[in-house]
C-alpha positions as CSV (number, residue, x, y, z in Angstrom):
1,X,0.0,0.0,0.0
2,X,1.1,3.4,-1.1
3,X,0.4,7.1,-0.1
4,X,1.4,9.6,-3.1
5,X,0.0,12.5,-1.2
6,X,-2.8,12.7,1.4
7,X,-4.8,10.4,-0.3
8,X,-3.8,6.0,0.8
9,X,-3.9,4.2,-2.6
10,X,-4.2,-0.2,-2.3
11,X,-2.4,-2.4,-4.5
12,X,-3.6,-2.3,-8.3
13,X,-5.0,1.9,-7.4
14,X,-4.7,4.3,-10.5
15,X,-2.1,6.5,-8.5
16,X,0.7,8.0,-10.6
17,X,0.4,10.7,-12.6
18,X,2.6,10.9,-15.7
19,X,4.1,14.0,-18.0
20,X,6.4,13.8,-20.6
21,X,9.1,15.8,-18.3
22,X,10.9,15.4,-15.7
23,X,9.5,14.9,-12.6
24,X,10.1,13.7,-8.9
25,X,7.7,11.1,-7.6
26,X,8.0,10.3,-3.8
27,X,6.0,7.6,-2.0
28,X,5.3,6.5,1.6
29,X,5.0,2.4,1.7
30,X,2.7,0.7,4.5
31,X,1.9,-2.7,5.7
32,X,-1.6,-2.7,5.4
33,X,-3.8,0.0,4.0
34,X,-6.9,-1.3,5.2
35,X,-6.2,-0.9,8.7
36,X,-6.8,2.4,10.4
37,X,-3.6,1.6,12.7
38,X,-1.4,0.9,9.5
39,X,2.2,1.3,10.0
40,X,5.0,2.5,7.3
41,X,7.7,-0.3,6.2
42,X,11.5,0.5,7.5
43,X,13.1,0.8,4.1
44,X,16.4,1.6,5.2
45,X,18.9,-1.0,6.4
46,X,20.9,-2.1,3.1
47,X,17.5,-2.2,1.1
48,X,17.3,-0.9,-2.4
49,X,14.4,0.4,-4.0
50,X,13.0,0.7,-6.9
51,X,10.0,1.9,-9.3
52,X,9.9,-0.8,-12.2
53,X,7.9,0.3,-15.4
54,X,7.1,-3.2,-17.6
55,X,5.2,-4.3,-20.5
56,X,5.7,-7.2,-23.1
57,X,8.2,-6.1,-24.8
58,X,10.1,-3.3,-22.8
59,X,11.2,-3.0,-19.0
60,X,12.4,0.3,-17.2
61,X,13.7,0.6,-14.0
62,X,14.4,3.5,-11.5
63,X,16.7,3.3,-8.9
64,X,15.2,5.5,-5.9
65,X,16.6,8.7,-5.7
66,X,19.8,9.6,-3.8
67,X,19.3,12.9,-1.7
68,X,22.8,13.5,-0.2
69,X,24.0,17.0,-1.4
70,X,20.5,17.8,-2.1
71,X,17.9,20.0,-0.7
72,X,15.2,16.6,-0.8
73,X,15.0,15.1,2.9
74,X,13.6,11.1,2.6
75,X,12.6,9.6,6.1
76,X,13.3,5.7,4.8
77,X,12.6,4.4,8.4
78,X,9.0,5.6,7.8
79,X,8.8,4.2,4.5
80,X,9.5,7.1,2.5
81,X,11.2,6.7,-0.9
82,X,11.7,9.1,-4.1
83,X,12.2,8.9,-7.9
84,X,13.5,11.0,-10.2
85,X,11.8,10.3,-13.9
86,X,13.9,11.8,-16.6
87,X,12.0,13.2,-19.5
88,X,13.3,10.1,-21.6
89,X,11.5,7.3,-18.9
90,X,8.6,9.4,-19.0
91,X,8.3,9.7,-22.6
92,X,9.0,6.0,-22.9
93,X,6.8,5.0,-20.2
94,X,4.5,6.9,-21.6
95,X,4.6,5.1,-25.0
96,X,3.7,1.6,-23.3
97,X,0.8,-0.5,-24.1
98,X,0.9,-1.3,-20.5
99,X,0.0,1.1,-17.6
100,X,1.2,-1.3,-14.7
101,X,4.2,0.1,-12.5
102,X,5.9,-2.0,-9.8
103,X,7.7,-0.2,-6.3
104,X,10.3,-3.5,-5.4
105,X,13.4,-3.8,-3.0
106,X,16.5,-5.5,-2.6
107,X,18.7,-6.4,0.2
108,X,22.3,-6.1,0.1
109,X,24.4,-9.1,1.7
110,X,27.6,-8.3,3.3
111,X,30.5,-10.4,4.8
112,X,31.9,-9.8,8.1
113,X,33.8,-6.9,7.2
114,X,30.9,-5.3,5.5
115,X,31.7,-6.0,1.6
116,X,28.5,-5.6,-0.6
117,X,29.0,-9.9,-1.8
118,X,25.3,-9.9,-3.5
119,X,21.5,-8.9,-3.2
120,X,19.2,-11.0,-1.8
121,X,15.9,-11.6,-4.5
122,X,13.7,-8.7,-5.8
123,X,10.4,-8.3,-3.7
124,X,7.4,-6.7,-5.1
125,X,6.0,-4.2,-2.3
126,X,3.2,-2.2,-4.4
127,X,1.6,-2.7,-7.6
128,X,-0.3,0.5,-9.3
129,X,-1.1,1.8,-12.3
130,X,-0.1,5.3,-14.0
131,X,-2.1,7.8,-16.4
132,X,-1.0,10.5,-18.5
133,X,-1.5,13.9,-17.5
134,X,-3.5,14.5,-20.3
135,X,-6.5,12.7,-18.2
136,X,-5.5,15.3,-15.3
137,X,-9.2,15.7,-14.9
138,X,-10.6,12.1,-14.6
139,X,-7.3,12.0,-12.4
140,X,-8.4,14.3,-9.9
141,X,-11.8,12.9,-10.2
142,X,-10.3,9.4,-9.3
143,X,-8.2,10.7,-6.1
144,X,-11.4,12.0,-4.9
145,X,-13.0,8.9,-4.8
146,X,-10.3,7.3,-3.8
147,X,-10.2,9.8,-0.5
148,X,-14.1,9.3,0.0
149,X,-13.9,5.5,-0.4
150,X,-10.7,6.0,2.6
151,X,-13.3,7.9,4.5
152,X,-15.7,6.1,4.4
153,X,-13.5,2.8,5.0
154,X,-12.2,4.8,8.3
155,X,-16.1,5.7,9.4
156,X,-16.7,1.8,8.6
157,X,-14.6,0.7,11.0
158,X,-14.8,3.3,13.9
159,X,-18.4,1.9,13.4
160,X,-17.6,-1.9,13.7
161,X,-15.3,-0.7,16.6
162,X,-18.0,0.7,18.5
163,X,-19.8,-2.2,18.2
164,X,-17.3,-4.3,19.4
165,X,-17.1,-2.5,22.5
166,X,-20.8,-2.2,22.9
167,X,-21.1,-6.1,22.4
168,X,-18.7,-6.8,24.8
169,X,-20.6,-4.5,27.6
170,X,-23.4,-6.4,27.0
171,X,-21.5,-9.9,27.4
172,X,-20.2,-8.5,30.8
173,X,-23.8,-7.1,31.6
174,X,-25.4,-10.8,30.3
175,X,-23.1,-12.5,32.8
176,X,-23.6,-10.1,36.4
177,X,-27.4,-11.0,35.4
178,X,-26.6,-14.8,35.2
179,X,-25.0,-14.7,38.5
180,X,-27.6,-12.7,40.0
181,X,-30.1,-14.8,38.6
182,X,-28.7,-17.9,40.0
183,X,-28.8,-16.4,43.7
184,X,-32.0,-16.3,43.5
185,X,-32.8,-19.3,42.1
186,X,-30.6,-20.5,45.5
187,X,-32.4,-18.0,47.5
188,X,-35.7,-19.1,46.1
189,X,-35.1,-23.0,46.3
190,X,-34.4,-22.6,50.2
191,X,-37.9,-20.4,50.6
192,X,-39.2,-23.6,48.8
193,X,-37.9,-25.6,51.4
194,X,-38.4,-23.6,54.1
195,X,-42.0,-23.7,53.1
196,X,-42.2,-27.4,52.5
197,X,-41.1,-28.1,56.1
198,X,-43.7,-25.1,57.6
199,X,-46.0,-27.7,55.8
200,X,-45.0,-30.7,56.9
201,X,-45.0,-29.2,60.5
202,X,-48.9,-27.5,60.3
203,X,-49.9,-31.4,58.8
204,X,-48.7,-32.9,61.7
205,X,-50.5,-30.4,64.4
206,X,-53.5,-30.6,62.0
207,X,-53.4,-34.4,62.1
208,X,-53.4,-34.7,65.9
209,X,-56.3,-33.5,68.8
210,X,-54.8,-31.8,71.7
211,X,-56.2,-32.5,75.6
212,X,-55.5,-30.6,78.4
213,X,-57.2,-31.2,81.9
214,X,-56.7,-30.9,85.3
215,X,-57.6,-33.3,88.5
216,X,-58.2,-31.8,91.9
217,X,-56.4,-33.9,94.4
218,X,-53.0,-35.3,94.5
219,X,-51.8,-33.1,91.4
220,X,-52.3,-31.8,88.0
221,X,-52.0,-34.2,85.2
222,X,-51.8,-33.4,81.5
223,X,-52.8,-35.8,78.4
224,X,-52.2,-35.5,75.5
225,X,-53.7,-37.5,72.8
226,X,-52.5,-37.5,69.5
227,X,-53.0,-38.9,66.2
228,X,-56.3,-39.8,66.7
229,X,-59.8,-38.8,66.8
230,X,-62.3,-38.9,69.9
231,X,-66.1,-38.9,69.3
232,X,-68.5,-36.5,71.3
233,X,-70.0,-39.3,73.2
234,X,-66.1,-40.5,73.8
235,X,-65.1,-37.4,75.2
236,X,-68.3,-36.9,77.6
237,X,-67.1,-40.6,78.8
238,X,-63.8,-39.1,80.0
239,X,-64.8,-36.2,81.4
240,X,-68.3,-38.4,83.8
241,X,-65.8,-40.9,85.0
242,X,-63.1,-37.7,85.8
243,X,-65.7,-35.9,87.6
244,X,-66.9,-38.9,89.5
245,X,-63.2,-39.3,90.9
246,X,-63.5,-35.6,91.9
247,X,-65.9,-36.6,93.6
248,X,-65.2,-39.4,95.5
């Protein structure tokens, strides 16, 4: 991925505008241009780079531009690079059939004293296409589309990121009301019991006839009958044959 200006161009973009003079072109490379966090590539470090021009039948290649003694200031470590395009490569270029251009790198391999021994393979890093500056004005028509499709990619994902953080809110929310649901399923299971046993209790009081009486005479005695009923005529029986002991 490639920035020409403010604009953030993705591999195969229409980004490179062509005249038939010369001209300098400087690019910033990044990892990855879709995400908002993207990060330049460290181009320095031994690498070479280079903008490669290619169709069937022809190849040109421009070694990236070498500032010392100049007033041009390149920032490598933050993956900036720049070209100079002589008004012969950009009268050739513009000749191709082929609008495809290629930014590629090379490492140099040393020995232990530092010797330049070779270059390690050629690694495409961005792959764009170039117009003519003829079609300046479907040009500029392109880089704003480009820059509304960027901000609209950026809106996208400050979008999905709210989300995200929304959704996980309501995961941490979804589990405080699990646990306080299952207190209260514990809470509510001992009320169950708790009632059960108040039940079993008032059945056996309910089940049972309570008698209480007291006998004049040597002392008070209580009985207490239980688990059984007593008729009317049973109960008058009892209380004739107590009073006749009161009496005697």
């Amino acid at each position: 991925m490639a920035s020409t200006s403010n604009v953030v161009y993705g591999s195969g973009d229409t980004c490179l505008t062509l005249s038939p003079f010369d001209s300098y072109k400087q690019f910033t490379l990044y990892d990855d241009w879709r995400n908002d966090n993207r990060k330049p590539l460290d181009l320095s470090n031994g690498q070479h780079i280079y903008l490669v021009f290619k169709s069937r039948k022809q190849e040109i290649r421009i070694p990236e531009f070498d500032t010392t003694n100049t007033s041009y200031t390149v920032d490598k470590v933050n993956g900036q690079v720049l070209f100079k395009i002589t008004q012969k490569n950009a009268v050739d270029i513009l000749a191709m059939n082929d609008n495809l251009f290629y930014v590629t790198r090379m490492y140099q391999i040393t020995d232990s004293t530092g010797t330049i021994k070779s270059y390690s393979d050629e690694e495409v890093m961005f792959t764009g296409r170039w117009r003519s500056s003829s079609d300046e004005s479907a040009a500029v028509a392109t880089t704003a589309q480009v820059k509304q499709l960027s901000e609209l990619l950026s809106e996208r994902n400050e979008t999905i990121k709210q989300l995200q953080q929304a959704n996980a809110a309501l995961i941490a929310q979804n589990v405080d009301y699990a646990t306080q649901i299952d207190d209260l399923n514990k809470a509510n299971a001992m009320l169950e019991q708790e009632i059960t046993d108040l039940e079993t209790q008032l059945s056996e009081y309910v089940g049972g006839v309570e008698y209480t009486g007291e006998v004049i005479g040597e002392g008070t005695y209580t009985n207490i009958i239980s688990q059984r009923q007593y008729t009317e005529e049973e109960l008058k029986s009892a209380l004739q044959s107590l009073e006749s002991k009161v009496v005697e």
